[in-house]
C-alpha atoms as a printed R data frame, in Angstrom:
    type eleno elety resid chain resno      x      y       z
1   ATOM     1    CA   UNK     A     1 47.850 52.814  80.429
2   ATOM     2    CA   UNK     A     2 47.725 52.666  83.914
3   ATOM     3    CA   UNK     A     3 46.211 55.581  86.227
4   ATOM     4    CA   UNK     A     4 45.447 55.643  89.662
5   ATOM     5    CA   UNK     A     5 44.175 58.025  91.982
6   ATOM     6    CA   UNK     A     6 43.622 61.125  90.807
7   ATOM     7    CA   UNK     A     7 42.474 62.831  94.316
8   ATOM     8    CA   UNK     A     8 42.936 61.061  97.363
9   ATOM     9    CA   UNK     A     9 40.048 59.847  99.308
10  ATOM    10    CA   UNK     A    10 40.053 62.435 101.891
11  ATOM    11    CA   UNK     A    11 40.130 65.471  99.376
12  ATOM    12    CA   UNK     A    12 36.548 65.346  97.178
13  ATOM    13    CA   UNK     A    13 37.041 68.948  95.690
14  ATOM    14    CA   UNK     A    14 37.530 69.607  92.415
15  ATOM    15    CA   UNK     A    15 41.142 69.178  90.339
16  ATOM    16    CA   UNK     A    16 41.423 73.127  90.217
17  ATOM    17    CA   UNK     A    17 42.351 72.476  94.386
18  ATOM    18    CA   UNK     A    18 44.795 75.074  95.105
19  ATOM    19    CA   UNK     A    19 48.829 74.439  95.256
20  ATOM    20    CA   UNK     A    20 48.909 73.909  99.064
21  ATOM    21    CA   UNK     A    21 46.416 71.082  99.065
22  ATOM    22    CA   UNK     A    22 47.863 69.531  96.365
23  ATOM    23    CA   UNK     A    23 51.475 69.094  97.870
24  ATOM    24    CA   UNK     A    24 50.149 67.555 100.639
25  ATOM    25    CA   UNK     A    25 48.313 64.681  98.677
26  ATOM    26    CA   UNK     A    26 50.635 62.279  96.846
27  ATOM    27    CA   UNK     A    27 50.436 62.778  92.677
28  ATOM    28    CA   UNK     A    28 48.329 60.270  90.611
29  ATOM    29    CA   UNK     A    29 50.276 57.558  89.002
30  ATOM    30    CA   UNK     A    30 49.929 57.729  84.807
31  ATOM    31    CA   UNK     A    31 51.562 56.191  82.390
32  ATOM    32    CA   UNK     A    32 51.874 57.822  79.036
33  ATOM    33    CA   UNK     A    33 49.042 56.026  76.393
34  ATOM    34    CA   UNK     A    34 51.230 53.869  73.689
35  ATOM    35    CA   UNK     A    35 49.858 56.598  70.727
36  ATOM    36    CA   UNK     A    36 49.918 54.994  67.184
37  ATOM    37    CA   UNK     A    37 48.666 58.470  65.752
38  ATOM    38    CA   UNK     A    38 48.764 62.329  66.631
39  ATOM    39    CA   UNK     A    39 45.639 62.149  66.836
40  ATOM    40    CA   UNK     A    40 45.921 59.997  69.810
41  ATOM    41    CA   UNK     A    41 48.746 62.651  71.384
42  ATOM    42    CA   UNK     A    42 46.298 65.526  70.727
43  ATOM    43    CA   UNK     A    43 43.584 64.170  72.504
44  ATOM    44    CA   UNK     A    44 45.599 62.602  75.328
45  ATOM    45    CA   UNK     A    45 46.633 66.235  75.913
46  ATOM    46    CA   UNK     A    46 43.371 67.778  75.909
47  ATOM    47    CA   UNK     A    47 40.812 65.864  76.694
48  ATOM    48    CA   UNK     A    48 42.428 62.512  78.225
49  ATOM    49    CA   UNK     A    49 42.489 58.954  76.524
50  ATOM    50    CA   UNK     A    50 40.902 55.449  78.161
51  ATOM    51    CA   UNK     A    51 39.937 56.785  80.622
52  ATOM    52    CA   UNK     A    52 42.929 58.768  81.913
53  ATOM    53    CA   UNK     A    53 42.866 62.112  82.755
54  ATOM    54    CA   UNK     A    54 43.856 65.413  80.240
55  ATOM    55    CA   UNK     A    55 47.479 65.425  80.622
56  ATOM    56    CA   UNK     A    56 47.648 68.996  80.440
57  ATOM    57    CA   UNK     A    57 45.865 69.352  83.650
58  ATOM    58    CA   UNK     A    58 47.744 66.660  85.229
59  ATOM    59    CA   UNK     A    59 50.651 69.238  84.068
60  ATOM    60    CA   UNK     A    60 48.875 72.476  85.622
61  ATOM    61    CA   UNK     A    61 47.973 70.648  89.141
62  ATOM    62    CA   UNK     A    62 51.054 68.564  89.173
63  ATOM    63    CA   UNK     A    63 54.183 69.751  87.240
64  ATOM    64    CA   UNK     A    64 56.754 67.116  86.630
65  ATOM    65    CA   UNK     A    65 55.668 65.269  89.896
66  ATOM    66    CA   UNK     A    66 52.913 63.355  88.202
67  ATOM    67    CA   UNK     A    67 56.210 61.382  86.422
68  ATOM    68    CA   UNK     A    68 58.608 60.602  88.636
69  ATOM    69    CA   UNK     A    69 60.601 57.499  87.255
70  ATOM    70    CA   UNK     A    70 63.475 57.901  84.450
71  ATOM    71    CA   UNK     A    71 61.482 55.946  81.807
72  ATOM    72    CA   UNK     A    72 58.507 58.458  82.793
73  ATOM    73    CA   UNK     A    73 60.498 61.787  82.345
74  ATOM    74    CA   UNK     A    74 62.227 60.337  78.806
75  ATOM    75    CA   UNK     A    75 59.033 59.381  77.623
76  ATOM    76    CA   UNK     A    76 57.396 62.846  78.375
77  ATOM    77    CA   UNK     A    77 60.301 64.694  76.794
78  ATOM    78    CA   UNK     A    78 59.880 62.873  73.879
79  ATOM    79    CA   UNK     A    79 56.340 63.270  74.031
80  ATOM    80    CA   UNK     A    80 56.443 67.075  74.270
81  ATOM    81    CA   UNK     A    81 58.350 68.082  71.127
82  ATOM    82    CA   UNK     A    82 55.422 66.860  69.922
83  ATOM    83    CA   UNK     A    83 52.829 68.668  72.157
84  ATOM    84    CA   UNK     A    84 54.963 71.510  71.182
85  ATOM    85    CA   UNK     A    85 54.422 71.441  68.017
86  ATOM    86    CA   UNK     A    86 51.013 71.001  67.652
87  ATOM    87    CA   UNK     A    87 50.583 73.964  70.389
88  ATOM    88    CA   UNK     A    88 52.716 75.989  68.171
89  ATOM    89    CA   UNK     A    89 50.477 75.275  65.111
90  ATOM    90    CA   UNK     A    90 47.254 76.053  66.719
91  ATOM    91    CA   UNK     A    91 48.809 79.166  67.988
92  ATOM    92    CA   UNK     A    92 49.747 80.096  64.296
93  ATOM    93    CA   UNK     A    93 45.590 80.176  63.853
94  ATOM    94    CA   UNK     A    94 45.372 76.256  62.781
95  ATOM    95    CA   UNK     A    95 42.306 74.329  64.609
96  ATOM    96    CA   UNK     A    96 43.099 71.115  66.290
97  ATOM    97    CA   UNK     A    97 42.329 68.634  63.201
98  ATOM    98    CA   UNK     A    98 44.232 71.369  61.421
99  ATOM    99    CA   UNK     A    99 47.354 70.967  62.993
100 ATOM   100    CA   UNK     A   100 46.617 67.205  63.546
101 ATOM   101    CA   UNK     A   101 46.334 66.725  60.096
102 ATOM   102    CA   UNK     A   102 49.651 68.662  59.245
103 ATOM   103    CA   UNK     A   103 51.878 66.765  61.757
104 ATOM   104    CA   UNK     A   104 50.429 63.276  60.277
105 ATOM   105    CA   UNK     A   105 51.366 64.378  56.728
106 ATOM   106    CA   UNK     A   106 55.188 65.415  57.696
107 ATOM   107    CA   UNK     A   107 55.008 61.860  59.723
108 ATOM   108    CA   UNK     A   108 54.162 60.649  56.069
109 ATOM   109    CA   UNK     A   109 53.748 57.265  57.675
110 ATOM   110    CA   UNK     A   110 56.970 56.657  59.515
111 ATOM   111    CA   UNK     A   111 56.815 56.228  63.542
112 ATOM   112    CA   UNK     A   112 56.009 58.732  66.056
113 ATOM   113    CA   UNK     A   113 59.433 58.639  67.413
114 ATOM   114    CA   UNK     A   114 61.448 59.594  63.526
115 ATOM   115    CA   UNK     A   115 58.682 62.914  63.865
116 ATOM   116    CA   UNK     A   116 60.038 63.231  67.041
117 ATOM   117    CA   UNK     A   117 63.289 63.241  66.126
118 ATOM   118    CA   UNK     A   118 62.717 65.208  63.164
119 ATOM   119    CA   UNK     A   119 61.221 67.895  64.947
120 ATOM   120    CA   UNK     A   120 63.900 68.054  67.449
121 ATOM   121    CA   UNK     A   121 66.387 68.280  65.235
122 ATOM   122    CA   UNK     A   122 64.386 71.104  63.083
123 ATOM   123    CA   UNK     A   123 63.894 72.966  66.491
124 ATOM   124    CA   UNK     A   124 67.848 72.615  67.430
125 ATOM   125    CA   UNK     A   125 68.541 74.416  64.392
126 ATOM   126    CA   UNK     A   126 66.127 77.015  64.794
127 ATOM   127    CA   UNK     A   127 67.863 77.964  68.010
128 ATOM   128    CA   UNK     A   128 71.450 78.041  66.698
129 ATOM   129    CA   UNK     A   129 70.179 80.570  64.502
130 ATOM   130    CA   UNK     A   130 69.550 77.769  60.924
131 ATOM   131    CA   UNK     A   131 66.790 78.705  58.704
C-alpha cells in the first residue's frame, strides 16, 4: 500500500476542509490494500488499514480523484460491489462483524474476486428484473 500526502503542507486543517480548498490542493496518492479477507475490505473502508487513511473519507473529500490511473479505477470498481454489499447488509439492521461474517461464508473460501463476480452477477439480475 502506498499513501502519500494526505493534506498538503500549506493546508494544516482538518480533512472535513471544505470543497473549494480541496480542489485547489492536489489528491493524496493510495493504492488499494491487497485484502485476503472482508474483513480487511470492511475496515479499509471505515477505519483505514496500515496506516492509510478510511477510504470512505478519501471518497467524501475526494470523489474519484483520489484514483486517477486505469488500474486504480478497475480496482475500485471491483472493490465496491463489495463495499456495496456489506453497506447494504448493515443497512438491512446487520452490525459490521454481522455482515462481515455473512459475506465470508458466501465467499466459502474461494477468492475475493469469484465473490466479486458473484455478486455482480447476482446484482445484474436483480436489475433486469430476476429474482
Amino acid at each position: 500500500m502506498q499513501v502519500n500526502q494526505l493534506h498538503s503542507p500549506t493546508n494544516t486543517g482538518p480533512p472535513s476542509a471544505s470543497n473549494s480548498e480541496s480542489e485547489k490542493r492536489a489528491p493524496p496518492q493510495y493504492t488499494l490494500y491487497a485484502a485476503r479477507t472482508i474483513h480487511d475490505i470492511w475496515r479499509e473502508w471505515e477505519e483505514g488499514i496500515a496506516g492509510g487513511p478510511a477510504l470512505k473519507d478519501l471518497e467524501e473529500q475526494w470523489g474519484h480523484r483520489w484514483r486517477p490511473t486505469a488500474a486504480q479505477k478497475i480496482a475500485w470498481c471491483r472493490r465496491m460491489v463489495l463495499y456495496t454489499e456489506l453497506q447494504r447488509l448493515r443497512a438491512s439492521g446487520r452490525s459490521a462483524d454481522e455482515a462481515v461474517a455473512e459475506l465470508e461464508a458466501l465467499r466459502a473460501g474461494r477468492s475475493l474476486r469469484k465473490l466479486q463476480d458473484q455478486l455482480r452477477a447476482q446484482q445484474k439480475q436483480q436489475q433486469s428484473g430476476g429474482t
